[in-house]
C-alpha positions, 0 to 999 in steps of 0.5 A: 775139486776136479783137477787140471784137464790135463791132470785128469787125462794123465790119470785116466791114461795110466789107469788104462794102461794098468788095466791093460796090463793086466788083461793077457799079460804075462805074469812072469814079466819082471817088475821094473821099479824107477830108480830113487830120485837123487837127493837135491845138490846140496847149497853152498856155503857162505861166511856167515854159515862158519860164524859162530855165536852164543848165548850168555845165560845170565843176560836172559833173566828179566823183571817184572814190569812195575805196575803191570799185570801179574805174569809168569816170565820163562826164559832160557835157550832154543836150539842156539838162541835166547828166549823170553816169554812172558804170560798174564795170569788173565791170559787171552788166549792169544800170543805176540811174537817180538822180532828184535833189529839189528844186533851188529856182528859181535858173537853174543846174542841178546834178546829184547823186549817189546816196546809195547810190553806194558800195553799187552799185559794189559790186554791180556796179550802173552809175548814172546821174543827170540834173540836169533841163533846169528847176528849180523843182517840175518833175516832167515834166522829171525824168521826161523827161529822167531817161527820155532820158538813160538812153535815151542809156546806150549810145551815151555809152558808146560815145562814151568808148571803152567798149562795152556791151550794152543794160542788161538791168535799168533800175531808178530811184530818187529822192527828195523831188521825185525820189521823184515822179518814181521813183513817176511813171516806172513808172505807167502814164499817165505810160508811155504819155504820154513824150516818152522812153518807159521801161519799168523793172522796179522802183522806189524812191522815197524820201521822195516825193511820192506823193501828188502835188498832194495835197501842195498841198492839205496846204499850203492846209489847214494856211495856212487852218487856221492863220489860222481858229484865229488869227483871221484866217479866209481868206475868197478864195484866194489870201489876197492879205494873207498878208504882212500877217497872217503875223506876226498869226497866227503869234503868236496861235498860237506862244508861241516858234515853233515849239516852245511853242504857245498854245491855239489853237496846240494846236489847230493842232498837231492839225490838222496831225497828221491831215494828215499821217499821224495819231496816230503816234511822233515827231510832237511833237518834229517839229512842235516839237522843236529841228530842227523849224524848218528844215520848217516854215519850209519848209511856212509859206514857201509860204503866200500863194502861188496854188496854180499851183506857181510857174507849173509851172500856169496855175491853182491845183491847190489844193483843200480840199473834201475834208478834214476837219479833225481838233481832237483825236485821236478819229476821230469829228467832235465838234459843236465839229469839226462847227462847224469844219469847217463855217466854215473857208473851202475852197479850190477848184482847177481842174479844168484846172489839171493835166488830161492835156495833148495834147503829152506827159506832165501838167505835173504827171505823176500817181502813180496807183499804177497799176504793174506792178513792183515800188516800195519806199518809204521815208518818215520819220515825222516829215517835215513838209514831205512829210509820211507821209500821202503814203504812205497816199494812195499806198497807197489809189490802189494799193488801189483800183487792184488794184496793192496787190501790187506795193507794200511801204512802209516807215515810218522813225523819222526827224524830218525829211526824207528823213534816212534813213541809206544802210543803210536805203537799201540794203536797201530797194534790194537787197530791190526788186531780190530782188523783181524777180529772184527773186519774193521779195516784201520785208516791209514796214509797214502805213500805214493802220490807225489803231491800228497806225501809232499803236503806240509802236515804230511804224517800229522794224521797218526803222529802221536807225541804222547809220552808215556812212562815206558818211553826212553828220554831219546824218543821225547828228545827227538820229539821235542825237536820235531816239534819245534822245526816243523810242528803240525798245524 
């Protein structure tokens, strides 16, 4: 393919040149070699880079599954992390790899298993999961490292008596953190950027973080808006008293936290819905229903903090500027909303703070939407801590990116987080695998029409309350209770 004009004539010119160089010259004249370009600046250091983490070798052995297909286990350790895989005797020929969540600050690392564990030795699917070198909210590392060991496939298998052909399908999935980490392995900054460079045909990222740091703005609206409406409005970031206003505001805002507000609770409680996702079914018993606590303690745990994400930044990514807080459920901003928005103090982040590094992937790799097979996502409606509003701001990324068509997104009547059951999850899975091997492009949700994502039986369509036997008592629990507040007609 003919380059660029300009390219072209660049080329052409300095062909003409050497030609005439050589045409009369002198061939004594001393060849003048270019100085070596220097070597890029190297990147600074952060918290979590002096972070050190290991693996407990006796936490990596697993069981087979009772009553699935016979498989071959393997596990051990990769470059500082933990892995598990496991392989059908009937293998496909294609490998899932597992992104695990959170995995909080401690220093041992574990690895997970996928829900849907039985569902693809059934199918014939091997898996695959890393435990990550680091915890804390390190989504570089998931990526690199989820990335490598499924580079290593091959040569593990070998290495235990079993020889096999390179995959022919890698598919990832995730979720929480790992659905970022899903949704940031098959976008293409982040492909180009890898240390472990992987091209998979297809994602699901379940209850994600699609939005990536925008997750952080949330967290400082809902801090700065809790304390305007208390009384005690921010007036710096980070909000160095926090400790010693908390309890002042939590009180002028919940009567019986978190389920009985104040007035200015109720105002609060507004605010929180525009922020993560509108006007919508299941929001009132998931800001205070009888198991909303456990998230919102999650959501209000990290206020006061300094916006660097525990040191995975040197700068507060946090940012504010851009949001408009919501008193009621009318779109239109009203004087008393105007007077809000215009008083509240906006939190600032730096630029820097996660711009693209010289050595590899961002610290916080970005989820542009910018894909070029085919994700499926999962996100319950009632997710407080990461809230639907991450599948709208996906969505418009993809819009704004032309890549719309290779994303569907499904809405599930869940109250917590990623309480999907393994139906849902499987189905999800199955039709992203359709999608990629026979262009059957899945259904799924609208995510941005106002009026559509506020409809009664809103996330009906793809709720599955089915359970299974390798469901946890949690899921049907919470299901039940779902069931019983705001069953579908």
């Amino acid at each position: 393919m003919q380059g660029p004009i300009w390219k072209t004539a660049a080329l052409a010119m300095a062909a003409a040149a050497t030609l005439l160089a050589g045409c009369g010259g002198d061939d004594d004249d001393p060849v003048v070699t270019p100085p070596p370009s220097p070597p890029p600046a190297p990147e600074e250091r952060r918290a979590q880079d002096d972070r050190t983490f290991t693996v407990d070798p006796a936490t990596l052995p697993f069981q087979a599954l009772a009553g699935a297909p016979d498989a071959d286990r393997w596990w051990g350790q990769l470059d500082g992390s933990g892995y598990r895989i496991e392989v059908p005797r009937n293998w496909n020929g294609r490998l899932v790899m597992y992104a695990h969540g959170y995995a909080g600050t401690g220093p041992g690392l574990n690895v997970s298993n996928p829900s849907i564990r039985r569902h693809l030795l059934e199918a014939g699917y091997a898996w695959a999961a890393s435990s990550y070198s680091k915890n804390y909210y390190d989504v570089r590392v998931g990526v690199e490292d989820t990335n490598a060991l499924a580079l290593a496939f091959q040569r593990i298998a070998s290495e235990n008596g079993r020889t096999l052909a390179a995959p022919s399908r890698l598919y990832i999935v995730g979720h929480s953190m790992g659905g970022h980490v899903a949704a940031a392995a098959v976008d293409e900054e982040n492909i180009a950027s890898a240390k472990h460079s992987v091209r998979y045909h297809g994602a699901v990222p379940m209850c994600g973080v699609m939005g990536d740091t925008e997750l952080f703005n949330y967290f400082a609206a809902y801090q700065t808006a809790a304390q305007q409406l208390a009384g005690f409005p921010a007036t710096a970031w980070p909000v160095a008293n926090w400790a010693d206003i908390a309890a002042a505001v939590r009180s002028a805002l919940f009567v019986a936290y978190p389920g009985q507000t104040t007035a200015q609770g109720d105002r609060l409680k507004q605010v929180v819905k525009g922020l993560t996702g509108g006007e919508r079914p299941l929001f009132d018993i998931s800001f205070g229903g009888p198991a909303a606590q456990g998230l919102q303690d999650a959501v209000w745990s990290t206020f006061g903090q300094d916006g660097s994400v525990n040191g995975i930044l040197n700068a507060n990514v946090a940012n504010t500027e851009g949001i408009t807080f919501q008193l009621d459920n009318n779109a239109a901003v009203s004087a008393l909303e105007q007077s809000f928005n215009a008083s509240i103090y906006r939190v600032k982040g730096s630029e820097e703070a996660n711009r693209a590094r010289r050595d590899g992937l961002r610290w916080i790799p970005r989820a542009n939407a910018r894909i070029g097979v085919p994700v499926v996502t999962l996100h319950t409606l009632g997710d407080m801590y990461v809230p639907f509003s991450m599948q709208q701001i996906y969505k418009r990324r993809a819009d704004s990116n032309g890549t719309a068509n290779w994303l569907v997104q499904r809405a599930i009547r869940g109250i917590s987080h990623c309480d999907f059951t393994v139906a849902e999850q499987a189905r999800a899975f199955d039709d992203m695998v359709n999608w990629e091997q026979n262009g059957v492009r899945p259904e799924g949700d609208e995510v941005l029409d106002a009026g559509v994502v506020a409809a009664a039986n809103y996330g009906c369509r793809f709720t599955d309350n089915t359970l299974g036997v390798d469901d946890s008592a949690s899921t049907a629990g919470l299901r039940q209770l779902v069931q019983q507040t705001a069953p579908c007609q």
